[in-house]
N, C-alpha and C positions, 0 to 999 in steps of 0.2 A: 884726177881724171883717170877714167879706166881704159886697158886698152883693151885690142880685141881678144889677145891672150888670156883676160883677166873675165871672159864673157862667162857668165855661167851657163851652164847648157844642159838638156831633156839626157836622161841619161839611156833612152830607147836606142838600140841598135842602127848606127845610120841617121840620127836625129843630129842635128844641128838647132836645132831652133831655142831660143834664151828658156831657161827654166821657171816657173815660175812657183811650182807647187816640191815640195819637200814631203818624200814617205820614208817615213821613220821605220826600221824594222831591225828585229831581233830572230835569227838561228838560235834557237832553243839550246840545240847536241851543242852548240859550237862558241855560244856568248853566253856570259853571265846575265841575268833576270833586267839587270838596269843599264846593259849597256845599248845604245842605238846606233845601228849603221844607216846611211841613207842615198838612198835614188835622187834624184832629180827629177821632174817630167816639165815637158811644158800641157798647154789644157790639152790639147790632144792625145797624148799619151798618160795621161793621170789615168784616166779608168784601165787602161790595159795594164799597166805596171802596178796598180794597185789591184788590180784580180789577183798578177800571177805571183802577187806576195803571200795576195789574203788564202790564197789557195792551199797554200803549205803553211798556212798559220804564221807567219811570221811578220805580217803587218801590224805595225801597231800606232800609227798614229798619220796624218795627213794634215798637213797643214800650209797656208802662201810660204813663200820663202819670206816673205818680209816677216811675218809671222817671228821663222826660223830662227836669223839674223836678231830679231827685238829677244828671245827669249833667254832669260840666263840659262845656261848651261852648266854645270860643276864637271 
């Protein structure tokens, strides 16, 4: 059972609401080609946090969090 510490959450400023979508992104200057850092959004904030990634190039993928969670990772 999870608690509420354990809640995942919209990574938009002042957002509390559960997360639900994962945006993968890469700093060019600053990561290596294959490495991914990632946001949180929930639906309301997915399209604003994926502009101001896509904006500087550094978005690169969007996908559910259960998605995320299912995916192997190395």
């Amino acid at each position: 059972m999870t608690s509420p510490d354990d809640a995942v959450i919209c990574s938009a400023k002042g957002c509390r609401a559960p997360a639900v979508w994962v945006l993968a992104w890469n700093n060019p200057k600053l990561h290596t080609p294959d490495r991914r850092k990632t946001w949180l959004a929930c639906d309301e904030h997915r399209e604003h946090l994926s502009n101001f990634l896509g904006l500087r190039g550094f978005l690169k993928d969007v996908v559910t969090l259960a998605e995320w969670e299912a995916s192997p990772r190395a």
